[in-house]
C-alpha positions in Angstrom: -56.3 -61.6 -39.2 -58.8 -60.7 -36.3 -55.7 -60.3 -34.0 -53.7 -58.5 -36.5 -56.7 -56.1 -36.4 -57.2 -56.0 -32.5 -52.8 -55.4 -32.1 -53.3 -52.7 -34.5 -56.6 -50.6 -33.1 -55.3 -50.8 -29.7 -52.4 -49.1 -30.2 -54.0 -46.9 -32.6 -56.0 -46.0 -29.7 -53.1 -45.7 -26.6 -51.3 -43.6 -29.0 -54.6 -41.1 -29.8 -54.4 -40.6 -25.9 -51.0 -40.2 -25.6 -51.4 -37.4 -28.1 -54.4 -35.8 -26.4 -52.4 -36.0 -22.9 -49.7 -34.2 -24.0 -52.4 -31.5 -25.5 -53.2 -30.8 -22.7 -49.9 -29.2 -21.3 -49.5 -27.2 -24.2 -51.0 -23.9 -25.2 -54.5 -23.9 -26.7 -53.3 -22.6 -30.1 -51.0 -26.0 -30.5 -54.1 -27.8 -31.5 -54.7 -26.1 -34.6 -51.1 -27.1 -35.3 -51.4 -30.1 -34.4 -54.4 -30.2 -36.8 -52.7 -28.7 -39.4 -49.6 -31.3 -39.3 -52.1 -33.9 -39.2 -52.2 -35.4 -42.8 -48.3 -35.4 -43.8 -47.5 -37.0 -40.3 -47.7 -40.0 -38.6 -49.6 -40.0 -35.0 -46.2 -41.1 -33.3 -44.1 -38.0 -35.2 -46.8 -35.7 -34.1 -46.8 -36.9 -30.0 -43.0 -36.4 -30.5 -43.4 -33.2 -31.5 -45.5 -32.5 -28.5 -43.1 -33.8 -26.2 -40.5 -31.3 -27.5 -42.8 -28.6 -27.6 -44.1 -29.0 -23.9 -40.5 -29.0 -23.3 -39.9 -25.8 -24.8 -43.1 -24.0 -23.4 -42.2 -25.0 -19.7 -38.6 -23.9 -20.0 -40.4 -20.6 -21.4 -42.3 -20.0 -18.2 -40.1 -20.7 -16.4 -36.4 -19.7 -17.1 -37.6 -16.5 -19.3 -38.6 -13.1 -17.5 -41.0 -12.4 -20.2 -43.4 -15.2 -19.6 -42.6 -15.5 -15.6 -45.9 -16.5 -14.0 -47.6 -17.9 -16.9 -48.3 -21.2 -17.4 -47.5 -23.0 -20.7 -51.2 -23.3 -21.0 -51.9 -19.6 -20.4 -49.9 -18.5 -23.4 -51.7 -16.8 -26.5 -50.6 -16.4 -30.2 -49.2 -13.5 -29.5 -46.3 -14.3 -27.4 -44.9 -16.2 -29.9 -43.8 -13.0 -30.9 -41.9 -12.0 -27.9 -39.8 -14.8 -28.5 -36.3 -13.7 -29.7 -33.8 -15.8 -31.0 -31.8 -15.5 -27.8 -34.3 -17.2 -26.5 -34.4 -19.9 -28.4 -30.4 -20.4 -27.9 -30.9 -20.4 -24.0 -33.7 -23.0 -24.6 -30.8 -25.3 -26.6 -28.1 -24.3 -23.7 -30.5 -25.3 -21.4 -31.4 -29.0 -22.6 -27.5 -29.7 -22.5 -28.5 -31.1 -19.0 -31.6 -30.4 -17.4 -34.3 -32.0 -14.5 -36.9 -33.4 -15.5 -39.7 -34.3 -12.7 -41.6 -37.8 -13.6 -43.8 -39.2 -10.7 -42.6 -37.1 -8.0 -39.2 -38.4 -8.8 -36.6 -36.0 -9.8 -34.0 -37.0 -12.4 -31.3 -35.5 -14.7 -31.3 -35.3 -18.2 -29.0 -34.3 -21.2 -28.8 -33.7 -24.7 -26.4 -33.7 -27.3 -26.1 -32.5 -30.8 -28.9 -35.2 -32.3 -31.3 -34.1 -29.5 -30.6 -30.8 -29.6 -31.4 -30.8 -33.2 -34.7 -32.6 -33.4 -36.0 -30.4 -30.5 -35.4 -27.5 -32.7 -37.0 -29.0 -35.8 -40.2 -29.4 -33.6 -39.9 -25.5 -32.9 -38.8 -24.6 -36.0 -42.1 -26.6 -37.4 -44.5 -25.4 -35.3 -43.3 -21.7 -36.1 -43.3 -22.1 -39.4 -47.0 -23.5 -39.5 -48.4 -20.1 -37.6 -45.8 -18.0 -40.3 -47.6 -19.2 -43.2 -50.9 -18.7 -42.0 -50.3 -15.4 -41.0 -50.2 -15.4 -37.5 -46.8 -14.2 -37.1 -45.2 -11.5 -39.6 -41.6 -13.4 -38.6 -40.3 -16.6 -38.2 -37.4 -16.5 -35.7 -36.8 -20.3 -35.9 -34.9 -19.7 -38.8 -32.7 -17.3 -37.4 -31.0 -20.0 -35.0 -28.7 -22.8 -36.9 -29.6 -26.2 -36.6 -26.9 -28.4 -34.3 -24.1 -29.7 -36.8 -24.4 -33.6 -36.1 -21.3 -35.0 -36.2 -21.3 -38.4 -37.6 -20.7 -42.0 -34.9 -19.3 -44.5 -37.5 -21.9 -47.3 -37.4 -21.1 -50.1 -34.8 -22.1 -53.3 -36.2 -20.9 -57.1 -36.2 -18.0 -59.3 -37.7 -19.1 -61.6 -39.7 -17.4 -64.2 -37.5 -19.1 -61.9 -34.4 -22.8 -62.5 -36.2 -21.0 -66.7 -36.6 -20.3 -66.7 -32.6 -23.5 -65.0 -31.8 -25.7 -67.6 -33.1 -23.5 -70.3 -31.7 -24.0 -68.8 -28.4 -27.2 -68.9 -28.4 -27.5 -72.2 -29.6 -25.0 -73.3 -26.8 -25.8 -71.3 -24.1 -21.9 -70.5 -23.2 -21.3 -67.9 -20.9 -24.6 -67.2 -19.8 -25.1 -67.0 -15.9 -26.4 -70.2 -14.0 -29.9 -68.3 -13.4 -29.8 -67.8 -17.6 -29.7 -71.3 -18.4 -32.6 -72.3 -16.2 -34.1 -70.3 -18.7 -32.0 -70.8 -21.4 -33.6 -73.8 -22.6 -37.3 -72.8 -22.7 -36.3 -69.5 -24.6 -33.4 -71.0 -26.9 -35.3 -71.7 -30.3 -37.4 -68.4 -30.0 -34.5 -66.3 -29.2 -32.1 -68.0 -31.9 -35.2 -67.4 -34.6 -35.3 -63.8 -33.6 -31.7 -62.3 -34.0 -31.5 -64.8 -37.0 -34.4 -62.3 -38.6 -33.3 -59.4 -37.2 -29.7 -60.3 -39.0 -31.3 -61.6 -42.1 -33.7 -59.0 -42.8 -32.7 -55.9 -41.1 -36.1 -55.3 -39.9 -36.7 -52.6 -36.8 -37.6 -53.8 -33.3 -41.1 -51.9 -33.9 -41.5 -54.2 -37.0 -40.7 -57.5 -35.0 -42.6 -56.8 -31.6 -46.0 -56.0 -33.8 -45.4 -59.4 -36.0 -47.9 -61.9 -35.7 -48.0 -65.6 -37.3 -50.4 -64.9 -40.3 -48.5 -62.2 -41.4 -46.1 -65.4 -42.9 -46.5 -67.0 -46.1 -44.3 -69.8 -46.5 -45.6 -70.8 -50.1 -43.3 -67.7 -51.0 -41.1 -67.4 -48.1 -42.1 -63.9 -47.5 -43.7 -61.7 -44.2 -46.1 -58.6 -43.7 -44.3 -55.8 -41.6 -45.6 -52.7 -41.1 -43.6 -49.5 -41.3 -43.3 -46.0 -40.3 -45.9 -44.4 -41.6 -48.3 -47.6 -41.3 -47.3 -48.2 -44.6 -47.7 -52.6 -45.2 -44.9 -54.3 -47.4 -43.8 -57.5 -47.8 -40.7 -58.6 -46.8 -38.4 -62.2 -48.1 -36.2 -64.6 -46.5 -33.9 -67.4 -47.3 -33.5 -70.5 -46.2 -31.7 -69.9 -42.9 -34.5 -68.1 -41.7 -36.7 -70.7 -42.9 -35.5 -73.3 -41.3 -35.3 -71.1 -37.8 -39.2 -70.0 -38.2 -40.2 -73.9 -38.8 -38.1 -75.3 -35.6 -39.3 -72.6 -33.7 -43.0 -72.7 -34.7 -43.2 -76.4 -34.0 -42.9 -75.2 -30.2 -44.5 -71.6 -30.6 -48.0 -73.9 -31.6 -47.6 -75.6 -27.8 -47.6 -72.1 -26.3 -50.8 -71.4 -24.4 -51.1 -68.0 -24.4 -53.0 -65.0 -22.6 -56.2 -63.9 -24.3 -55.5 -60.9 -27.4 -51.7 -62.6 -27.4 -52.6 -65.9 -29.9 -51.1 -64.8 -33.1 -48.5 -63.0 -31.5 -45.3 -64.5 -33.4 -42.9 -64.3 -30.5 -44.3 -64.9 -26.7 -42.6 -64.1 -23.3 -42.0 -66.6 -20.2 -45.3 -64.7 -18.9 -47.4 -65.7 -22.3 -48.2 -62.5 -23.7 -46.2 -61.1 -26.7 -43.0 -59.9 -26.6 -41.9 -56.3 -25.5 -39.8 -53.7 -27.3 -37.6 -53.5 -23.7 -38.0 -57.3 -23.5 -36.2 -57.9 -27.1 -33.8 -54.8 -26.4 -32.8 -57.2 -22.7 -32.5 -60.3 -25.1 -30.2 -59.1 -27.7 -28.0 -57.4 -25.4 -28.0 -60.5 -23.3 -26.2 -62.8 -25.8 -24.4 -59.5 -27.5 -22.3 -58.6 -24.5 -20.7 -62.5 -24.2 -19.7 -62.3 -27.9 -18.6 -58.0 -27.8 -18.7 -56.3 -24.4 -17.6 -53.6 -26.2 -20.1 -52.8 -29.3 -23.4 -52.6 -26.9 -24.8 -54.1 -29.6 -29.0 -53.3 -29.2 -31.5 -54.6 -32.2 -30.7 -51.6 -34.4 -27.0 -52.5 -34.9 -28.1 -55.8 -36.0 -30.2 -53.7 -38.7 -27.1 -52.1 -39.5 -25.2 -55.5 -39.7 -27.7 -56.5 -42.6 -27.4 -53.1 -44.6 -23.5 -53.4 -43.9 -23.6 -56.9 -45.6 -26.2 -56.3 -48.2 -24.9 -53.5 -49.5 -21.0 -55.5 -49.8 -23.0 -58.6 -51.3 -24.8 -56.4 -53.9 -23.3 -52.5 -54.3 -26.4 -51.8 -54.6 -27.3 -48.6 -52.0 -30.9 -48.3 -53.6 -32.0 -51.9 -52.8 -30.6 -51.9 -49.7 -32.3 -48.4 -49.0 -35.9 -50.3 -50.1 -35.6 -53.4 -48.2 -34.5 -51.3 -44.9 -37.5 -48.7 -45.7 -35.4 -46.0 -45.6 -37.0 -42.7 -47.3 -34.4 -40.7 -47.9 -31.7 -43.3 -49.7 -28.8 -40.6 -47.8 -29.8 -42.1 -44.6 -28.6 -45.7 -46.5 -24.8 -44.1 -47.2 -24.4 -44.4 -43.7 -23.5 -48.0 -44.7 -20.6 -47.1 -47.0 -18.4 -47.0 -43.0 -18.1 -50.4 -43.4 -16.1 -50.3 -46.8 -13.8 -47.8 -45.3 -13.4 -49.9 -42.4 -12.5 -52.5 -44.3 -10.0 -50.7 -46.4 -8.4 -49.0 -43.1 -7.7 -53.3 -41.6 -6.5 -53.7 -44.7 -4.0 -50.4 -44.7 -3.2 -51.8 -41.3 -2.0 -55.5 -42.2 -0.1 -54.2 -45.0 2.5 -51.6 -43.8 5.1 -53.4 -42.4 7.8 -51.5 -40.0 10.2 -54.9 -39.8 11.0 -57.3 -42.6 10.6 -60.6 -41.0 
């Protein structure tokens, strides 16, 4: 419980910095946004929105005449209401490819319609805070439409793809020579943790943060913690069960580095396993099995709503289990009905009696 703790305060404490980093490039009156925002948003939400706001003011400076030779942190309340909604259209043109300078090194970014849409909501948000307490007698945000998002059908495994996945990692086939070195060190913990990710649907942020004590195996259950930093408790059945126990029996062996002890699943270097480090892993195994899907952790989340949701019909349950808020987001998972029915539509037109 005392390393739940520590995981939790430490990145309580990288994130509070992050926050107050990116502060810093912003205008003086973002704080009192940023203040304002504080109790309806999560600390993660809120750098986020500072990351899309520095954005905005730097492209400001420096591709508007208006605000040529100012400095994001120069600008005052009251240039907010210079800004036109012209502007605000040039700033979305703009972020369709853009530099962006990180370390001295220069490299090229883009946006699409998602991106371009979040960005905006940041604005939009940040407007809309300094509207309602009187600070501006307009809120221009609202004249610019939000990017339509048009819709990826979700990518997510077969259910003899999820069947050949786990066989491969149990086997090893069609991993390179230098993989198998490793392959039988890592074999147990990887095959334990794309069997939860596929029987439980939790997110990689969920699985990287899990620790050992957060199991109880009187009720076959788990603590995760979600967005938010809202606690719940999560089930699983027998398969998972029986990949946790083989995999624990060696996890116990594991000497690890100090503040790592209770961390559930440990890298080669003995320290708890990294978000990039479990992306690397799933896509590892995902590409033998279908090159084609760039399958990452989060399409094996959508794999488990995609099957829940055919094993029960029921969108609201699989919409609590995932953690969704909004049970819309979960509806997403009716693609894999209409994928069905369109194989189907496919098998049974028939051009040539045989």
């Amino acid at each position: 419980m005392q390393q739940i703790k520590s995981f939790n305060i430490n990145q309580s404490k990288l994130n509070i910095i992050k926050l107050r980093k990116v502060l810093r490039d912003l205008p003086p009156f973002c704080k009192e946004y940023f203040r304002g925002i504080e109790p309806n948003t999560s600390i993660l939400t809120r750098i986020n929105y500072g990351y899309d706001l520095r954005l905005f003011f730097r492209f400001l400076t420096k591709e508007v005449g208006e605000f040529n030779g100012k400095k994001p942190q120069d600008l005052k309340i009251d240039d907010l209401k210079i800004i036109e909604a012209v502007h605000l259209e040039m700033f979305l043109e703009y972020i369709s490819l853009y530099n962006k300078k990180k370390n001295g090194v220069s490299t090229e970014q883009t946006n699409h319609e998602s991106g371009k849409a979040r960005k905006l909501s940041s604005i939009r948000s940040c407007f809309s805070h300094f509207y309602k307490k009187g600070y501006l007698d307009r809120n221009v945000t609202e004249l610019v439409d939000i990017p339509r998002i048009h819709e990826k059908p979700i990518i997510r495994l077969d259910v003899d793809e999820v069947a050949r996945l786990l066989d491969t990692i149990e086997n090893g086939e069609g991993l390179t020579k230098t993989q198998k070195r490793y392959h039988k060190y890592t074999r147990q913990r990887d095959l334990t943790l794309i069997t939860l990710f596929l029987g439980t649907g939790i997110r990689i942020s969920e699985c990287v943060g899990l620790n050992i004590s957060d199991f109880d195996f009187n009720a076959n259950s788990f603590k995760v913690t979600r967005k938010g930093g809202n606690q719940v408790l999560l089930y699983f059945g027998e398969e998972i069960r029986q990949a946790l126990d083989d995999y624990l029996v060696e996890r116990k062996q594991m000497q690890t580095l100090p503040g790592h002890e209770d961390a559930l699943f440990i890298s080669m270097q003995n320290k708890r396993l990294s978000n990039r480090a479990i992306q690397n892993l799933v896509k590892k195994y995902s590409n033998i099995i279908s090159p084609l899907k760039n399958i990452s952790p989060h399409k094996l989340r959508s794999t488990y709503g995609t099957t829940l949701y055919q094993e029960t019909g029921d969108i609201y349950l699989v919409a609590d289990v995932l953690g969704h808020k909004d049970v819309n987001t979960t509806r997403k998972h009716y693609a894999a009905i209409s994928d069905d029915k369109r194989r189907m539509a496919a098998r049974v037109v028939k051009l040539r009696d045989d």
